[in-house]
C-alpha positions in Angstrom: 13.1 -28.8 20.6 10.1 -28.8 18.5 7.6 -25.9 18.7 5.5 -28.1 20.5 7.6 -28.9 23.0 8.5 -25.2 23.2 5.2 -24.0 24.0 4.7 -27.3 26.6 7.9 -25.6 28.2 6.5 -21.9 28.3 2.7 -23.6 29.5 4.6 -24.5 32.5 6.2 -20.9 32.8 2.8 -19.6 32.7 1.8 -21.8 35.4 5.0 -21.1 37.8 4.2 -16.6 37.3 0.5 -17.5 38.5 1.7 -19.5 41.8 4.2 -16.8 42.5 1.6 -14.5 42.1 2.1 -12.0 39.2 -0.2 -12.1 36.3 1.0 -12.7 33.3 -1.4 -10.8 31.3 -2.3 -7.7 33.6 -5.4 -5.1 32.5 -3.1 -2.2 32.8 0.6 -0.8 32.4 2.6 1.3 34.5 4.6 2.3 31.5 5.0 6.1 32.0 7.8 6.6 28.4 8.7 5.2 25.6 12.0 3.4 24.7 12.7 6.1 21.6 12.1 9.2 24.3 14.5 7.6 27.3 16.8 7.2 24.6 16.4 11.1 23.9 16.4 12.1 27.4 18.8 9.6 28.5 21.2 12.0 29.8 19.0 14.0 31.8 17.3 11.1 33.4 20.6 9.9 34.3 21.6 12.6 35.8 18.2 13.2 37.5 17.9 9.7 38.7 14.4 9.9 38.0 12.6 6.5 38.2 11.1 4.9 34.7 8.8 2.7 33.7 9.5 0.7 30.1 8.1 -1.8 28.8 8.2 -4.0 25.2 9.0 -7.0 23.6 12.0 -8.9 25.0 14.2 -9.2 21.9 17.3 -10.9 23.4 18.3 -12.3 26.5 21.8 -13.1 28.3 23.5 -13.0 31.6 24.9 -15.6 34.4 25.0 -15.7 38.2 23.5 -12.8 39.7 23.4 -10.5 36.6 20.5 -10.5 33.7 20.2 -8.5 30.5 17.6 -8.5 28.0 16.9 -6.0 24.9 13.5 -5.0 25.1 11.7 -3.2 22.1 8.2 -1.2 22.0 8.2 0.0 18.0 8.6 3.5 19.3 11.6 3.7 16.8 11.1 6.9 14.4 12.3 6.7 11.4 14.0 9.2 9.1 11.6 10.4 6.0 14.6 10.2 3.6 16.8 7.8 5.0 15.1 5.0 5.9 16.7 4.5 9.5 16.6 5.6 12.9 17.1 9.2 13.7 20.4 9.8 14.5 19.2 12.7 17.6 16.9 10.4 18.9 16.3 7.3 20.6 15.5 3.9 19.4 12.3 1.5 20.0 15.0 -1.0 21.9 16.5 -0.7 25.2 18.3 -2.6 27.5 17.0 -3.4 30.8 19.7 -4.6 33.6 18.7 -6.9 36.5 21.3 -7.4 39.6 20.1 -10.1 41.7 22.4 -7.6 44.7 20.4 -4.6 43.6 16.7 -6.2 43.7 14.4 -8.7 45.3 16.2 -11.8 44.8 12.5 -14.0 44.5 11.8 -11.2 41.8 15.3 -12.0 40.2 14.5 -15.5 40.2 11.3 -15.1 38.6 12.5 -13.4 36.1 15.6 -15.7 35.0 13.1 -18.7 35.3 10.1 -17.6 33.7 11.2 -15.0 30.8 11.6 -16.0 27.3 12.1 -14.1 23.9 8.9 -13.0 22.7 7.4 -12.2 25.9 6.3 -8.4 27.0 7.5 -7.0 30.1 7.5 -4.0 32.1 10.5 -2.7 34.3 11.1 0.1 36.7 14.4 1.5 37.6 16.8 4.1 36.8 18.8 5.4 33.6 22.5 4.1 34.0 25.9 3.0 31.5 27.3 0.1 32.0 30.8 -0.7 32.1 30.9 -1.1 28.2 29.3 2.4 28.1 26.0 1.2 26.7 22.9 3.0 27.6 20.8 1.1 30.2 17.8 0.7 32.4 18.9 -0.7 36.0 16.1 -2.6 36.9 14.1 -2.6 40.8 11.3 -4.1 39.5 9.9 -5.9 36.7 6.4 -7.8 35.6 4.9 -10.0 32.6 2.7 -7.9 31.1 2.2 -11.0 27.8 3.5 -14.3 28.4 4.5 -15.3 24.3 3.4 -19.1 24.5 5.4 -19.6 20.9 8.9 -19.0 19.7 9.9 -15.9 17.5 12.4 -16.4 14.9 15.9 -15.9 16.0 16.2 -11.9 15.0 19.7 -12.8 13.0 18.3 -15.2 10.8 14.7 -13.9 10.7 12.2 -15.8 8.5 13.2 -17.7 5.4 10.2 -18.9 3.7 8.5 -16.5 1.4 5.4 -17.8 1.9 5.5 -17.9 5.7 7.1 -14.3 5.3 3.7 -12.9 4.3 0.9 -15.6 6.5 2.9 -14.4 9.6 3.6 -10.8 8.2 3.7 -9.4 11.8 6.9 -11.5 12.4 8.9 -10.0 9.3 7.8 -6.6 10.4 8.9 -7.3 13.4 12.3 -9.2 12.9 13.1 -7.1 9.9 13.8 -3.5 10.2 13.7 -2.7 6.2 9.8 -4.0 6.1 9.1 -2.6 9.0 10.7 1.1 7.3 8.6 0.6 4.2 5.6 0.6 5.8 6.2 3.6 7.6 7.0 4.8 4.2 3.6 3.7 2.7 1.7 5.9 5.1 4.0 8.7 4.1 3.3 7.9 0.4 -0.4 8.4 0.7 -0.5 11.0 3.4 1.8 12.9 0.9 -0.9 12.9 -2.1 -3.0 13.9 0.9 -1.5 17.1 1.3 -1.0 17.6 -2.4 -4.5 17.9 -2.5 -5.7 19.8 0.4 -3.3 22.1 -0.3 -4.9 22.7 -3.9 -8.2 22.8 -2.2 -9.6 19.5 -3.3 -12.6 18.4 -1.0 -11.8 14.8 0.3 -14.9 12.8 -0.1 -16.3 9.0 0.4 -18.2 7.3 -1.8 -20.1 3.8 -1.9 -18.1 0.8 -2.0 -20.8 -1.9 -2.7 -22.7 -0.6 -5.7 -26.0 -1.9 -8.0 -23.8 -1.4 -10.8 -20.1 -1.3 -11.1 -18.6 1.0 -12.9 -15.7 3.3 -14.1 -13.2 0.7 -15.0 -12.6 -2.3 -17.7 -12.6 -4.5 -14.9 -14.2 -7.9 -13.7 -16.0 -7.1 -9.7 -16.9 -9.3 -6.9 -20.8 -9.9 -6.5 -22.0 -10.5 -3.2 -25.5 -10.3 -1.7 -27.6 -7.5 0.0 -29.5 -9.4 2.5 -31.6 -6.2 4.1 -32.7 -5.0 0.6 -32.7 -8.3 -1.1 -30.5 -7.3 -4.1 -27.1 -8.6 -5.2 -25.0 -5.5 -5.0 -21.4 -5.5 -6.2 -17.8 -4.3 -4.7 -16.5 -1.5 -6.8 -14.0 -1.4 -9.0 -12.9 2.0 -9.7 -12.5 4.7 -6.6 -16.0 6.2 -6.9 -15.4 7.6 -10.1 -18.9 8.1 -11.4 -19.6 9.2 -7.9 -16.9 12.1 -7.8 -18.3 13.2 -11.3 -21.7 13.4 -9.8 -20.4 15.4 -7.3 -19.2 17.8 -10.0 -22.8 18.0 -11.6 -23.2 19.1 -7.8 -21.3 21.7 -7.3 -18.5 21.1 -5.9 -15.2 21.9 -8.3 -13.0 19.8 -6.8 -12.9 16.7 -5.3 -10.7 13.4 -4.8 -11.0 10.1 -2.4 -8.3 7.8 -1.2 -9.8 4.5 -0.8 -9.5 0.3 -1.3 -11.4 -1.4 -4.5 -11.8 -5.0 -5.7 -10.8 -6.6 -9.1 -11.8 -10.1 -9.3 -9.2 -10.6 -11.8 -6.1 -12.6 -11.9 -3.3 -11.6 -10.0 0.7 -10.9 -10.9 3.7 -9.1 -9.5 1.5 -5.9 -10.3 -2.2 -6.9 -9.8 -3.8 -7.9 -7.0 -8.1 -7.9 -6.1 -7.8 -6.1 -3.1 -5.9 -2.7 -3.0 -5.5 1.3 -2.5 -6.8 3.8 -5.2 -6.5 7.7 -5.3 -8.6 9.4 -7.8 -9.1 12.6 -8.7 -11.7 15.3 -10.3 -11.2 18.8 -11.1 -13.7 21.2 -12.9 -13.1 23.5 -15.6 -9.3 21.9 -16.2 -8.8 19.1 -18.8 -5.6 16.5 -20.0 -3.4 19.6 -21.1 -3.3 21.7 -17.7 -3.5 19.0 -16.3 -0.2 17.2 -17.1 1.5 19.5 -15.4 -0.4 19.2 -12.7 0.8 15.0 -12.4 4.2 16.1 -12.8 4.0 17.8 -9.8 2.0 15.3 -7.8 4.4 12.5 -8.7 7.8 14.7 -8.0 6.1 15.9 -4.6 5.4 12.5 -3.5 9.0 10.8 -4.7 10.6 13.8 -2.9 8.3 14.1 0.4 8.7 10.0 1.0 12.5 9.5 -0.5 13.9 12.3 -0.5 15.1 11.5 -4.5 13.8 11.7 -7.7 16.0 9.3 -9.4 15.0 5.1 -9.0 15.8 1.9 -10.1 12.8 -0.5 -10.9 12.4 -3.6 -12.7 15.8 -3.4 -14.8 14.6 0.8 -15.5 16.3 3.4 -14.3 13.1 6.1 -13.8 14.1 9.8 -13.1 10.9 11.9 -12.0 13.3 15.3 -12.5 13.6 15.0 -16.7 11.1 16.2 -18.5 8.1 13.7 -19.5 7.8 13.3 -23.2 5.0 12.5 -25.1 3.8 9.0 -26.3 1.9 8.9 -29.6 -0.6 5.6 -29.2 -1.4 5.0 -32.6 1.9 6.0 -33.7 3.8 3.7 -31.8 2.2 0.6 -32.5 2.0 1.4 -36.4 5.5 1.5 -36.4 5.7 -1.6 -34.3 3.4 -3.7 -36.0 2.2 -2.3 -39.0 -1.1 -1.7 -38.8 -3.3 1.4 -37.8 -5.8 0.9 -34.4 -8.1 3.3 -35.8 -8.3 2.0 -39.4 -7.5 -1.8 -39.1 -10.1 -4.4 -38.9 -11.3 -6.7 -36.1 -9.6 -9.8 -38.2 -5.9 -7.3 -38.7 -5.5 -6.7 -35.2 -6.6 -10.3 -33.9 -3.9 -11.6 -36.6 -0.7 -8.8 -35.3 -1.5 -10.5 -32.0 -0.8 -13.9 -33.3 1.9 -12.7 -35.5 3.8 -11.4 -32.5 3.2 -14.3 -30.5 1.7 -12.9 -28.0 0.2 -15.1 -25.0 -3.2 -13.9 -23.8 -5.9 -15.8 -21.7 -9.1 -14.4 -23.4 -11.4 -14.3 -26.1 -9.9 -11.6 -28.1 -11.6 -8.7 -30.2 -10.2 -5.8 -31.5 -9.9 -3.3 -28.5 -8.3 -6.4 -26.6 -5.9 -7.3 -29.4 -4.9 -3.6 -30.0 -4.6 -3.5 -25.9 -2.1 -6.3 -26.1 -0.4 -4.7 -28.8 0.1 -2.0 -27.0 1.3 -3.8 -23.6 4.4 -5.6 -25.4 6.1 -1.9 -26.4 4.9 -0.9 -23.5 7.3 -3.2 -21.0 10.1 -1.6 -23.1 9.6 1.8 -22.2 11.7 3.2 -18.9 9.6 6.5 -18.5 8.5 9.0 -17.0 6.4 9.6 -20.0 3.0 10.6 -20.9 0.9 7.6 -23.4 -1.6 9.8 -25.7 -3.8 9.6 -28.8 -5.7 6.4 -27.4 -8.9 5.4 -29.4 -12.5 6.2 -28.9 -13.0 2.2 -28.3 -10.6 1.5 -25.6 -11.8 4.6 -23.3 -15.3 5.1 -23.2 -15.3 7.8 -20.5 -12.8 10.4 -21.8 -13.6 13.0 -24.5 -13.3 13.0 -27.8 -10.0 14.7 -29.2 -11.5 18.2 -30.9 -8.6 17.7 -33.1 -9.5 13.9 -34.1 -12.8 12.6 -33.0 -11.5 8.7 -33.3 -8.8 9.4 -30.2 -9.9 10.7 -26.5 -8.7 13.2 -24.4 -6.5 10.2 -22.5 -3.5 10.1 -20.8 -1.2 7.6 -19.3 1.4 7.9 -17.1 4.1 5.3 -18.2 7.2 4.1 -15.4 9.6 1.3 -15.6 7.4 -0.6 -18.2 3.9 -0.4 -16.8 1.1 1.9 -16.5 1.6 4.2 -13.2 -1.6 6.2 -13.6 -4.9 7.3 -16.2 -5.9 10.8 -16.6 -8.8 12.3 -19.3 -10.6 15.1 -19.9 -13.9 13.6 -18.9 -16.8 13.1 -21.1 -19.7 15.0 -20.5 -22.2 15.2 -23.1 -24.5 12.7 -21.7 -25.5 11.4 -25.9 -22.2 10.7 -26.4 -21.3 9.1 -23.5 -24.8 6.7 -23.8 -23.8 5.9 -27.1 -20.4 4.5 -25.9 -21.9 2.7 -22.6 -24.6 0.9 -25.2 -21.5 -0.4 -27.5 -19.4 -1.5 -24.1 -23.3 -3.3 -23.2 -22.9 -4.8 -26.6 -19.5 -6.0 -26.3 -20.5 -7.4 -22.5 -23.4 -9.1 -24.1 -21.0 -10.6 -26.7 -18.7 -12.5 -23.9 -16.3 -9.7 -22.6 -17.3 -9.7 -18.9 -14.7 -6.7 -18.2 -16.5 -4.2 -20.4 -18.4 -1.5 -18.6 -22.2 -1.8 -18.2 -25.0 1.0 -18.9 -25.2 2.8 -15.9 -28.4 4.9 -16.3 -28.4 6.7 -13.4 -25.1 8.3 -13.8 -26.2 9.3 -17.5 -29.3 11.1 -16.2 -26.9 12.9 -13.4 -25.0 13.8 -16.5 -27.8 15.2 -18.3 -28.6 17.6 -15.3 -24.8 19.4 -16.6 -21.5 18.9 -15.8 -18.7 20.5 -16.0 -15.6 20.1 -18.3 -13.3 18.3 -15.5 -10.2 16.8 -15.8 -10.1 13.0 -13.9 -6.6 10.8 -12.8 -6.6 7.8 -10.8 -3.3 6.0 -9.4 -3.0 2.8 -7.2 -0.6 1.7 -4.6 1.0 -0.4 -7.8 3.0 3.3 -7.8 4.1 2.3 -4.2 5.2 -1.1 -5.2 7.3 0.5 -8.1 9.0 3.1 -6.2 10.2 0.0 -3.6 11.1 -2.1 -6.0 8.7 -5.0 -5.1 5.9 -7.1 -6.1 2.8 -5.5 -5.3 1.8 -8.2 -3.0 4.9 -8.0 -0.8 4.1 -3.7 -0.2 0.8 -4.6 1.4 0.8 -5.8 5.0 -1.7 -8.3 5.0 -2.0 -9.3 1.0 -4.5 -12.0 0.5 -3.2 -15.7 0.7 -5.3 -19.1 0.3 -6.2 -20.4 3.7 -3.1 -21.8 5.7 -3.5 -25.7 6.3 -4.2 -25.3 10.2 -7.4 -23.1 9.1 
């Protein structure tokens, strides 16, 4: 049968539960436990005979004559921390539900063979019994619709096939497949556990605007809307409040961090998207030194708190959080690589090494992007965990300058499986210098680069108030996305697709 035909079918269902009575999408339910707890307490609710209510989705139906049996699931399934399954001391989201035409009302028996379908949600009363097979049932006395499903799930076996169907109708994959459904329960853990990282350190967690006048903190292209109450074209941010946080420094307060979404209208890969989840961080009175060993044991808590592991396999790299972290030497790396120095070659050397390494790239190039790309092609080699240092003054104009060299900055990269899993700096806060380097990002914007950073003034006159030395990290949920082993678009639940041809 075609879907249409399908939903004619379960239009007429719909039609036969109202002239027998029984609402097919009641105001309330009488559901008094969930599936996972009567799984926990079956034994004493056998043994009771204590009457319970269910209810769920009906996953699977079967049965012949006088004799009904359907699996019905409500998502009360917990799952293990570390093991990415259901506890083995508890109970399950599903249940079976048992219906006896000799042990009910046979109209309500009837119904319930002629009207239920896969998909739909019901409730049933009854008590806690085994069946002959041993497996752990409801017996049922009485049953309603509490949703009538008017389309066709999936069969749960095959599930859905078609990638791009997979994530328009994501609530299907979660629900037919147990392993998505797992890593999101695992995402929540993943940021909750950076939550307690930092309460626990006594970071303040803060909010901070998400449309902005000017967009800042980030090489980064935003999303422009309009502000129709004020009049002004505001902009989406593209960094997780980070010139906010730092004002909040100049403010008082010594530490703070926010966990929050930004927007990068930028082009999007197995590792970028536009739309996504950013933790960033600001500490006074620490900077890069104290506090790389400070990520070290942000990154280890988290692997360990959400996977109980520190060893993983991504992308072809085999990434162990446990070993020690050694040190990347920017300047060092890609002199050996290609030759020429990023703090002594020319605009015209660095543009030619690109060319020379045939390297594809989609932009105008000038010497912080060639040296950027540069940098990007050793960097895919490189399994990590590591630590990138000794970046130039010209690619990072909101870090301080190295008091050893004043040409590199205070940076830091954390480098996994190829790709860049984090930033840290000691921030800049001497408000000329930092001026200076906003007025040369203004100049290269001016020039055609429409990711460099603009002038923000009001964050250099915040600056000039005093702040503190600070040390600043930001991480996204790419770091998720790595740890699972996916494309970043597949670890979000609703990623961002181009309208579906029925819209």
């Amino acid at each position: 049968m075609s879907e249409q035909e399908i939903r004619d079918e379960r239009l007429k269902k719909l039609d036969a539960l109202r002239a027998a009575g029984m609402n097919p999408y009641p105001v309330d339910s009488h559901r008094d436990m969930s599936n996972a707890d009567a799984g926990t307490a079956f034994d004493d609710l056998e043994a009771s005979g204590r009457k319970v209510h269910l209810g769920g989705r009906v996953m699977s139906l079967r049965g012949q004559g006088g004799i009904a049996f359907a699996d019905i699931f409500d998502g009360s399934t917990p799952f293990d921390s570390t093991q990415d399954k259901s506890l083995t001391t508890g109970g399950t989201g599903r249940m079976q539900i048992v219906l006896q035409k000799a042990d009910m009302d046979e109209a309500l028996f009837d119904l319930f063979v002629a009207t239920v379908d896969t998909g739909d949600f019901v409730e049933a009363s009854g008590v806690m019994f085994k069946t002959k097979r041993g497996e752990r049932s409801l017996k049922v006395e009485k049953w309603r619709m509490l949703a009538k499903s008017l389309l066709p799930m999936p069969a749960e076996h095959f599930g859905i096939k078609d990638e791009e169907l997979i994530l328009r109708q994501r609530y299907l994959d979660i629900l037919l497949n147990p392993e998505v459904r797992a890593m999101f329960g695992r995402r929540t853990r993943f940021w909750q556990a950076a939550r307690n990282f930092y309460i626990e350190r006594g970071f303040l967690e803060v909010e901070t605007p998400i449309l902005e006048n000017s967009p800042g903190g980030a090489d980064a292209r935003p999303f422009k809307t309009h502000h129709n109450a004020l009049d002004i074209d505001v902009y989406l941010r593209i960094s997780c409040g980070e010139l906010w946080q730092k004002e909040l420094l100049v403010a008082g307060f010594p530490k703070v961090f926010e966990i929050g979404r930004i927007f990068r209208n930028e082009g999007q890969s197995r590792e970028h998207l536009q739309d996504y989840t950013q933790l960033e961080s600001y500490e006074a009175y620490s900077d890069m030194q104290k506090g790389m060993e400070f990520l070290k044991e942000l990154y280890r808590h988290i692997v360990k708190e959400v996977y109980g592991k520190y060893t993983f396999e991504v992308n072809a790299h085999t990434v162990d959080f446990a070993e020690e972290w050694p040190l990347i030497d920017f300047c060092a790396v890609i002199q050996e690589k290609f030759g020429i120095n990023p703090l002594t070659c020319t605009e015209e050397e660095a543009i030619q090494a690109v060319r020379d390494a045939q390297i594809q790239v989609g932009e105008t190039l000038n010497k912080p992007r060639a040296i950027d790309h540069l940098w990007k092609s050793i960097r895919k080699t490189i399994s990590g965990p590591a630590f990138l240092v000794g970046v130039p003054v010209y690619l990072e104009p909101l870090a301080k300058r190295s008091a050893n060299n004043p040409d590199i900055v205070e940076r830091l990269q954390v480098i996994l499986a190829g790709s860049e899993m984090g930033k840290a700096f000691s921030e800049l806060n001497d408000p000329q210098d930092q001026r200076a380097r906003f007025e040369e990002q203004q100049r290269m914007r001016d020039a055609g680069d429409d990711e460099a950073q603009r002038l923000d003034e009001d964050y250099v006159c915040a600056m000039e108030f005093g702040m503190p030395p600070a040390f600043g990290f930001g991480v996204s949920e790419r770091l998720f996305s790595f740890l699972e082993n996916r494309p970043a678009h597949e670890a979000q639940l609703f990623p961002l697709l181009r309208p579906s041809p029925r819209d």
